[in-house]
N, C-alpha and C positions, 0 to 999 in steps of 0.2 A: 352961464357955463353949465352942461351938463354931467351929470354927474355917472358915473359905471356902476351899472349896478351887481353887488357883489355876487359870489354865485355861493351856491346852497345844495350841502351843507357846507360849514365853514374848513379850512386847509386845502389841501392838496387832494385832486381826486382817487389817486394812488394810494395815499391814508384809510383811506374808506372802504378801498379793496380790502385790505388788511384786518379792519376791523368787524368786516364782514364776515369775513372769513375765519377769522377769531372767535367770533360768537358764533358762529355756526359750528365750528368744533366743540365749544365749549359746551355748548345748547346739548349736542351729541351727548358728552359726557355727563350735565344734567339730568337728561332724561334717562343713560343707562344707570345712573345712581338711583335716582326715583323709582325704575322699574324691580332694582335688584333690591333695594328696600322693602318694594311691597311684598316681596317674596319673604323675607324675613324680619317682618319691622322689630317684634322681639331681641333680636341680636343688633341691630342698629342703634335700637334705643337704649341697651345696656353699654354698648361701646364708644355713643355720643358719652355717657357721666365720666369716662377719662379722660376726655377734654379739657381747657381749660380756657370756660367762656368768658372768664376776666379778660384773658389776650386775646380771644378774640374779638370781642367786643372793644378792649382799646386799639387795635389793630385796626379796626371799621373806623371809629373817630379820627384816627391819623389818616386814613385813606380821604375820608369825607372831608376833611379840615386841610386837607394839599389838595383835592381838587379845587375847593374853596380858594384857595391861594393861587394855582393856575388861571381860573377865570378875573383873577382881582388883574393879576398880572398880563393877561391879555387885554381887561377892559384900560388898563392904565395904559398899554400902550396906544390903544385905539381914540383915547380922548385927552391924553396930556401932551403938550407942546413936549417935541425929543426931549431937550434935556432935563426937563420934570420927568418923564418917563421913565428915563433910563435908570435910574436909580432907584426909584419907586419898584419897578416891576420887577429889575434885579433880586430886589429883597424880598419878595411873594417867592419868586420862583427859586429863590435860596432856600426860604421857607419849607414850599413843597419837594423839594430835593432831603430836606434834612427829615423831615416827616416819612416822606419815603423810605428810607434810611434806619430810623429808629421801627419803621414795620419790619422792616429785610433782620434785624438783627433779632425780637419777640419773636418773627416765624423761625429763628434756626435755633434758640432757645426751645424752643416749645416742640422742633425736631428733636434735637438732642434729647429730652425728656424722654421724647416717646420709645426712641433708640433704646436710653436707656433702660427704660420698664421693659425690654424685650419685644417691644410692638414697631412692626416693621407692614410692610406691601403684604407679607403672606401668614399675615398672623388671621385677617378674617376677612369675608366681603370686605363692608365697612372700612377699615385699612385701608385695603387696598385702594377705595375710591379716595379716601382720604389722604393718604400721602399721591396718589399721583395728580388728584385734582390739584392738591395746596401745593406742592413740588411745580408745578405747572405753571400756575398763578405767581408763586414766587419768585420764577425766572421770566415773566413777562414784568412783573413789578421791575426786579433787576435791571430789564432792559427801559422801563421808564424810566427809572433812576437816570441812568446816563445819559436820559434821550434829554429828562429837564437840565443836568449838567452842560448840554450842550447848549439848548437854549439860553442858560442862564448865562452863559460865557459870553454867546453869539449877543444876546439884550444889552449884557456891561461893555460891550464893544460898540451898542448905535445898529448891530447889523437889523434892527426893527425899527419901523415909524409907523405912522396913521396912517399911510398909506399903503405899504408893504408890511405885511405881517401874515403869511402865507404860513410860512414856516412855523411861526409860533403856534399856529392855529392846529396846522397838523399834530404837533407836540402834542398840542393840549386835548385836543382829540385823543389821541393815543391815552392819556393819561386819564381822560374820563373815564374812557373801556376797563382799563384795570381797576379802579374805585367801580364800576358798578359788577365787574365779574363777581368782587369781593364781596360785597354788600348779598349776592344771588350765595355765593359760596355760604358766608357764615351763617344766614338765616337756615340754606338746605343742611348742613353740617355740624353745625353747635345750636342752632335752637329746635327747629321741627322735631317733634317727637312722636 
């Protein structure tokens, strides 16, 4: 019997549009951060110490520890007979939905904060790239929330096998790009100095 062989990278080709296109914005907005830094790194680096790099840093471990749970939950589906499966990978992608979730609620905590100190889009540079890169981020997060929601629904219903798993794929795709946006955001905005 021969076998098909799958095609590369893994989901939907139309996912990959998107995530190209995603990074390529985002890249955009990277490197205007970096250039307006250099202009002012003194003001940068006094506006990074109102941060608070305990949330951002457990924000990164929630992000890295759900994508962790999406690829569990993919490989489960791609190696366990259906009905071991489904319940198995239900629970990863429950996982990283609830992970997701507890980030979405630290980043509006840690908005709120900022609000409240008076620090908004036009209080400096910095700010400014800072709330609309992390506002940014946090409405793509938002939107993988829902997207692993669906997944997780579509998994507990059978709609995935070993052989069909397109759609998980695309999800979980989707889902990596935001964990590594993240991972690029907190090291350029709470650590670099």
């Amino acid at each position: 019997m021969k076998t098909l062989k799958k095609p590369y990278p893994p989901g939907d080709f139309g996912i990959w549009i998107i995530i190209y296109i995603e990074l390529v914005t985002f890249g955009a907005f990277f490197l205007g951060y970096a250039y307006s830094r250099r202009l002012d790194v003194v003001l940068f680096n006094e506006s990074q110490l109102l941060l608070d790099q305990r949330a951002g840093f457990i924000n990164t471990l929630l992000l890295i520890t759900s994508s962790w749970l999406v690829v569990r939950a993919v490989q489960t589906i791609k190696r366990m007979k259906e009905k071991e499966a489904i319940k198995e990978a239900s629970f990863y992608l429950l996982g990283a939905m609830s992970l997701g979730s507890v980030f979405l609620v630290i980043k509006m905590v840690e908005f709120s904060g900022k609000y409240a100190q008076g620090l908004n889009l036009s209080t400096n540079t910095f700010f400014m790239f800072y709330f609309v890169l992390t506002i940014f981020h946090f409405l793509h997060v938002l939107l993988g929330v829902i997207i692993l929601y669906n997944l997780y629904e579509k998994t507990k219903q059978g709609g995935y096998t070993q052989q069909e798993h397109t759609g998980l794929e695309s999800g979980a795709s989707y889902w990596h790009m935001v964990d590594l946006l993240w991972i690029v955001l907190f090291v350029l905005i709470y650590i670099i100095r």
